[in-house]
N, C-alpha and C positions, 0 to 999 in steps of 0.2 A: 467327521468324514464328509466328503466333497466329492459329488457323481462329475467325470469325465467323458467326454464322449473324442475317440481316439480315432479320426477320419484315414482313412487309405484312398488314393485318389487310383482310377487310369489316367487322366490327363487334369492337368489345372492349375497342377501343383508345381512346384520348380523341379527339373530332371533331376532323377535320382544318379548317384554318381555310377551305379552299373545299372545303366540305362535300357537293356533288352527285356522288348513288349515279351510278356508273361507266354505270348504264343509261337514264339522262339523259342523257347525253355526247353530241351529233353523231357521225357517222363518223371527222369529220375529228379531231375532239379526240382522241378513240379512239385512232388512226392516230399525231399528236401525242405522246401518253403512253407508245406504246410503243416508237416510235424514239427517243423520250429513255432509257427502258429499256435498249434495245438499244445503242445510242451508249456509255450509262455500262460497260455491259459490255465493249463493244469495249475501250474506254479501259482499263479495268482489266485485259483480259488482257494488253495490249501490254506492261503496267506487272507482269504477275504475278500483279496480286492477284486475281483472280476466278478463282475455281472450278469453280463452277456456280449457276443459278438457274434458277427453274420458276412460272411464272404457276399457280394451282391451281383451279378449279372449284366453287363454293360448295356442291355436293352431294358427298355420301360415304356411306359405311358401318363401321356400328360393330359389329367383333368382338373377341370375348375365350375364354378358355381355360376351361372350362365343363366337367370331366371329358373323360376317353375318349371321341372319336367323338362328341363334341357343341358342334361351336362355338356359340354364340348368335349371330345376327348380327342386327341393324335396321338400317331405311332410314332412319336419321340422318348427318350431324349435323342436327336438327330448325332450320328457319327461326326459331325463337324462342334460339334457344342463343346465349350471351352471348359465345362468342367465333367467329368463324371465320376462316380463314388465307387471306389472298387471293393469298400467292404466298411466297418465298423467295428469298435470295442467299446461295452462301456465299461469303466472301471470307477471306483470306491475309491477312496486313498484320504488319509490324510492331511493332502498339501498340495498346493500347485507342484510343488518344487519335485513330489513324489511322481505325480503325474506327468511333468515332467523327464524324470527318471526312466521313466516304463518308456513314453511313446520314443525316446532314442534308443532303448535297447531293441522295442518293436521295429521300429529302422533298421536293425541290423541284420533281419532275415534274410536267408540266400538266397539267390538268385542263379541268373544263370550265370555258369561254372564254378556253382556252389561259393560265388563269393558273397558277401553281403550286399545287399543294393544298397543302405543308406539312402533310402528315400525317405522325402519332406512327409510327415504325417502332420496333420489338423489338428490339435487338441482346442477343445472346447468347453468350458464350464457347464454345465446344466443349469439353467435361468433358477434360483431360489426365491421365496415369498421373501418380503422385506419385512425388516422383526415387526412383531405387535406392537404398536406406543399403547402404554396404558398408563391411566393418571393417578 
């Protein structure tokens, strides 16, 4: 088995082909989008592969390591910033080719007027130890 990490972007990514900002949406569409979410997960625990996943918030803050006793922090990530993360999955599976599999059906959540958006998701491998050499 092979950990995924299944990126959802607000912006970054290349447009999805039903393009309307989440904050267009009706209630009901809303509602829609995320029992499809929720469903996909179900389905994936029953089967293993889900992990976990987290819807994210488009505001944040940005800290770093700045000497002793001085974090820097700002009230970014700024609304102009070329990427922001609208949520995450991590999934088990596998295979590329399975993880694969998922993050296009995850693509096909509705949107507004219940069609599917087909948006670009990020799939990522999770970094692994390199084997042991032993002599």
């Amino acid at each position: 088995m092979a950990k995924y990490l299944l990126l959802k972007h607000y912006r970054g990514a290349p447009p999805a082909v039903n393009d309307v900002p989440m904050d267009r949406w009706t209630p009901e569409e809303i509602s829609a989008h995320m029992r499809y979410m929720q469903d996909f997960a179900d389905r994936l625990e029953k089967t293993g592969e889900f992990v976990d996943g987290q819807a994210l918030a488009p505001e944040g803050t940005w800290v770093r390591y700045d000497g002793e006793g001085r974090p820097p922090v700002t009230d970014g990530p700024f609304a102009e910033t070329k990427d922001l993360i609208a949520g995450w999955m991590v999934i088990d599976v596998d295979s590329y080719e399975r993880a694969l599999e998922l993050a296009g059906e995850l693509s096909a959540a509705p949107g507004a007027g219940g069609k599917p958006i087909h948006e670009w998701l990020e799939v990522r491998p999770f970094l692994t130890a390199p084997p042991t050499i032993t002599e």
